[in-house]
C-alpha positions in Angstrom: 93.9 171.6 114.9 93.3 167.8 114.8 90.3 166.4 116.0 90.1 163.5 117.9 88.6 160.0 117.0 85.4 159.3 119.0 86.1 156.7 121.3 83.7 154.7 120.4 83.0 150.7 121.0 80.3 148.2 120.6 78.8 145.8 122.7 76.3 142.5 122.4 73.3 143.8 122.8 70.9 142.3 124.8 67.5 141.8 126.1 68.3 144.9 128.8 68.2 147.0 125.7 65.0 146.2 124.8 63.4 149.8 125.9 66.3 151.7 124.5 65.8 149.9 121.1 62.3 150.6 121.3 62.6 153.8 122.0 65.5 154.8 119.2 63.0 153.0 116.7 60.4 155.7 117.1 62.7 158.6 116.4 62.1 160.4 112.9 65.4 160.1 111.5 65.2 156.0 112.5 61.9 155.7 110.8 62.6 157.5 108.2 65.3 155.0 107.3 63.4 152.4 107.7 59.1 152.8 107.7 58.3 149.2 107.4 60.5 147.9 109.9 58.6 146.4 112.8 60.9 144.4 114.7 59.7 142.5 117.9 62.9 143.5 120.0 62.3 141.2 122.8 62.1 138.5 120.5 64.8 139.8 118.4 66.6 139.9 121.6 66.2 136.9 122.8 67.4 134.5 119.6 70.3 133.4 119.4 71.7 133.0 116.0 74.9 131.5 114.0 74.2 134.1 111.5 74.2 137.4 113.1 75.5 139.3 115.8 73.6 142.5 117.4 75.7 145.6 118.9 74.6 148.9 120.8 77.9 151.4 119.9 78.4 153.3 122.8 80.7 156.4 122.9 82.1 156.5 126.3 79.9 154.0 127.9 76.6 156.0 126.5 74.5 153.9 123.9 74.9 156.0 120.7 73.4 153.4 118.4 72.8 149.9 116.8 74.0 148.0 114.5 73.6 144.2 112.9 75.9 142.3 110.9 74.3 138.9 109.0 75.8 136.4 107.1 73.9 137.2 103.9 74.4 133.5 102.5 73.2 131.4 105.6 70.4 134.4 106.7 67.8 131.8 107.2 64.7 134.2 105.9 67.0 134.3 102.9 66.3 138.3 102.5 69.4 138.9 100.2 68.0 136.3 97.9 70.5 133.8 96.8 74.1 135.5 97.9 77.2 134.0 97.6 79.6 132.6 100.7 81.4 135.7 101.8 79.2 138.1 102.3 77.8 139.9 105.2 75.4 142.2 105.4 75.2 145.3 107.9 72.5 147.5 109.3 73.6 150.3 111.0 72.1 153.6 112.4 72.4 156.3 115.3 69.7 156.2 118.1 69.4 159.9 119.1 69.3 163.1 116.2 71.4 165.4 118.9 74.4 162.4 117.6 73.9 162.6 113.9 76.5 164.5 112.0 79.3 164.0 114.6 81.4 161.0 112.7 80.3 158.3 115.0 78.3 156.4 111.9 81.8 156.0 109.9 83.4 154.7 113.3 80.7 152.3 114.5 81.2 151.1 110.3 84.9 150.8 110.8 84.7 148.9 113.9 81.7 146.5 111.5 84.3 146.5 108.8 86.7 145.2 110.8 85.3 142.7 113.0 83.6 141.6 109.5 87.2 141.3 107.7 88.5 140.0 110.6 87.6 136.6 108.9 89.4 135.5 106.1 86.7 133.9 104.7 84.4 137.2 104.0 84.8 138.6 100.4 82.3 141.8 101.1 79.7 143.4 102.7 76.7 145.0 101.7 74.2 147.2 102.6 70.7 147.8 101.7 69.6 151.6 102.5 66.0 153.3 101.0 66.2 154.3 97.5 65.2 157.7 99.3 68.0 157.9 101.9 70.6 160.1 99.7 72.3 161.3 102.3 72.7 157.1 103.4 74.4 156.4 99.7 76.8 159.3 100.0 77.7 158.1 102.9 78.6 154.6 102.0 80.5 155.6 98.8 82.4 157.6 100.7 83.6 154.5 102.8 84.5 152.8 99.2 81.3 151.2 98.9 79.9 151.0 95.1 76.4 150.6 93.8 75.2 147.0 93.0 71.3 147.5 92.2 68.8 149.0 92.6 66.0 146.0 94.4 62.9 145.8 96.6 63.4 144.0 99.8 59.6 143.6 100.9 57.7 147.1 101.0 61.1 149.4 100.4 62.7 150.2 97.1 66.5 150.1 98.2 69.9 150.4 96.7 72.7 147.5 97.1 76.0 149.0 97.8 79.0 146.6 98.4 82.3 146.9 99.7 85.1 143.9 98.9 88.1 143.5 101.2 90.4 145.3 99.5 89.0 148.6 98.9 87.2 151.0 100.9 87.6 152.5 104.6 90.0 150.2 105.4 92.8 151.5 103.2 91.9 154.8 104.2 
C-alpha cells in the first residue's frame, strides 16, 4: 500500500503569526532544539529583509511549522562567519509534538530545497542543528546532507551539515 505525500505548502509568514510562533517556541521538543533562542517575533516579523524569507508550512491549510532560509553570505549579523556566495542557510522545525514523526519535516525541506535551488546562483545549503540533536543529524544525512564541522554559534555547540546542488533529496 502506497502512502500518500502530505500535501503540504508554505506561506510568508507574517506579523498575524506572531502568537502561533510564540506559542510553538515554548513547546519542549522546539526548545530543546534550540535553548538559547530568544527571538522577538513581532520584531522578527516585522523586518523586512533582502537576505531571508520566513514560511509557516501548513498541511491542508493548518500551520504545521516554520521554517527560515538566509543567505549565509549577505546575513548581516554575519552568524555563519565568513561564507562563500552560494549558500543559504535553513532553519526548520515542526510546531506541535502530535506532528512529529509523520514525514512533514523532509517535505517542508524539499519544498526549502527547491525554492533554494531554484536559483542558479546557490551552490548549497547548510544547516546548523545542536551537537545534542541526534535524531536532527540523521535526519539531514538522510536528505544527502554531509557533516562540515563541528562549531559554536553563540551559547550552542552545533554541527554544520551541507548539501550542494547536485546531491541529496533532490535526486531522490
Amino acid at each position: 500500500m502506497s502512502q500518500l505525500s502530505p500535501n503540504i505548502s508554505l506561506r510568508i509568514a507574517t506579523p498575524d503569526d506572531q502568537a502561533l510562533l510564540e506559542h510553538w517556541d515554548k513547546q519542549p521538543h522546539v526548545e530543546a532544539a534550540a535553548p538559547n533562542d530568544d527571538l522577538d517575533w513581532e520584531q522578527e516579523l516585522n523586518r523586512k529583509s533582502k537576505w531571508e524569507e520566513r514560511f509557516i508550512a501548513e498541511l491542508n491549510g493548518r500551520p504545521i511549522g516554520f521554517l527560515q532560509i538566509i543567505d549565509a553570505a549577505r546575513e548581516e549579523t554575519h552568524y555563519w562567519g565568513e561564507t562563500e556566495e552560494g549558500h543559504k542557510a535553513i532553519d526548520i522545525w515542526i510546531g506541535e509534538a502530535d506532528d512529529l514523526g509523520r514525514g512533514y519535516g523532509t517535505e517542508m525541506m524539499k519544498l526549502a530545497l527547491d525554492r533554494c535551488f531554484s536559483d542558479p546562483e546557490v551552490k548549497a545549503v547548510l544547516i546548523d542543528p545542536l551537537e545534542s540533536n541526534t535524531k536532527a543529524h540523521k535526519f539531514y544525512r538522510r536528505l544527502g546532507f554531509q557533516f562540515v564541522e563541528r562549531r559554536r554559534f553563540g551559547e550552542d555547540d552545533c554541527l554544520v551539515f551541507r548539501l550542494y546542488r547536485d546531491i541529496g533529496i533532490l535526486q531522490l
